[in-house]
C-alpha positions in Angstrom: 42.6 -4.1 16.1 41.3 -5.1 19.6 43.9 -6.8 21.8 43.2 -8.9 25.2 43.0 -6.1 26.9 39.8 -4.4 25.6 37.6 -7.2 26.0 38.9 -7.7 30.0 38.7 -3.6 30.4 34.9 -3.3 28.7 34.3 -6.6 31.4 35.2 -4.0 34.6 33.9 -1.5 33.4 30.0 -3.3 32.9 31.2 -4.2 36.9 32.4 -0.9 37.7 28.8 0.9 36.3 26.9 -1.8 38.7 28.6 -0.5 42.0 25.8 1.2 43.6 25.4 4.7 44.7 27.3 5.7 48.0 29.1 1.7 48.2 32.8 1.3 46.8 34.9 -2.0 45.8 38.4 -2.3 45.7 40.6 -3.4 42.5 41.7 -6.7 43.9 37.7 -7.4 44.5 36.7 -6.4 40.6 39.7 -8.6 39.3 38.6 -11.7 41.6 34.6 -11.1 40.5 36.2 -11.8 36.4 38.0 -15.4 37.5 41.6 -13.4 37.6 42.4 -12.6 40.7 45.6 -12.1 40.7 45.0 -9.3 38.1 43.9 -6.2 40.5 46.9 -4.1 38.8 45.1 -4.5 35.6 42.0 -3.5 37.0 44.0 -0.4 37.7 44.7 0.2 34.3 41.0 -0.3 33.2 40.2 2.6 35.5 43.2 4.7 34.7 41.8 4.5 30.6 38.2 5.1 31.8 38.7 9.1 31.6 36.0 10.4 30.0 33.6 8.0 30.4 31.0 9.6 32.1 29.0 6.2 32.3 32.1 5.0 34.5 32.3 5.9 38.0 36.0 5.5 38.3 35.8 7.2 41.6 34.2 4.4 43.8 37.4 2.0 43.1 39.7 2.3 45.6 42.4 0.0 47.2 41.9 -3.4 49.2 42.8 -0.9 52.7 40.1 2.3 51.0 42.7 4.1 50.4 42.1 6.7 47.7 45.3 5.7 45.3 43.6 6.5 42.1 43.4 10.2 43.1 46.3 11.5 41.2 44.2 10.8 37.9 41.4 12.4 38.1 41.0 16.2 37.3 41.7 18.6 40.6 43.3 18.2 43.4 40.7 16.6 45.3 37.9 15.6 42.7 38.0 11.7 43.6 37.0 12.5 47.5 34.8 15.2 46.6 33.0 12.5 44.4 33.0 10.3 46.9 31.8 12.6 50.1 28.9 13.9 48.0 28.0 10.5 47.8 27.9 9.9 51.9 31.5 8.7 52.2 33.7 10.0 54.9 37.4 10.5 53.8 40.2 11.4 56.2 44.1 11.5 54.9 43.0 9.7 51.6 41.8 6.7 53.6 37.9 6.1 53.5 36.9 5.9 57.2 34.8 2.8 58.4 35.7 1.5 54.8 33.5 -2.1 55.4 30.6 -0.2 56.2 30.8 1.2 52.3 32.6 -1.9 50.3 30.6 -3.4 47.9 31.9 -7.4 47.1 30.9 -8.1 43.3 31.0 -11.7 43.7 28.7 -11.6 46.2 26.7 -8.8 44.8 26.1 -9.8 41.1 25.6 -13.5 40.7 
């Protein structure tokens, strides 16, 4: 049986798979792009249930600051800023350096 939540995770994760290459967006800015802003903790727990979904990238979700506070659930110690800094991102003390340079804004994005 599919509840609520399946339908509002499958909607960020079609956002999540549009956030381009090297760019990331924030949980707060995913939940405002669906018409429920207030929702950005949800968001989280899209991205937390988006293990092993390769055609997810889970790592370019970060918080409204860039701070890397989904870290602790993926694999490694480190695997969420490696991901990231192979993709051009600079990461110092979990926080994504010159984070407005790489934020990509949904609702302004994909209209």
């Amino acid at each position: 049986m599919k509840s609520k939540n399946d339908n509002f995770f499958q909607k960020v994760y079609a956002v999540v798979k549009k956030i381009p290459y090297g760019r990331v967006t924030s949980y707060g800015a995913i939940a405002k792009h669906l018409g429920m802003a207030r929702s950005a903790r949800m968001v989280g727990w899209a991205m937390n249930n988006a293990h092993g979904m390769e055609d997810v990238p889970a790592h370019r979700v970060v918080n409204r600051k860039g701070l890397l506070t989904g870290k602790h659930h993926f694999e490694g110690t480190n695997l969420m800023q490696q991901l990231l800094e192979s993709e051009g991102i600079k990461i110092k003390s979990d926080q994504i350096l010159e984070f407005e340079n790489f934020f990509w804004d949904p609702s302004k994005e994909l209209k």
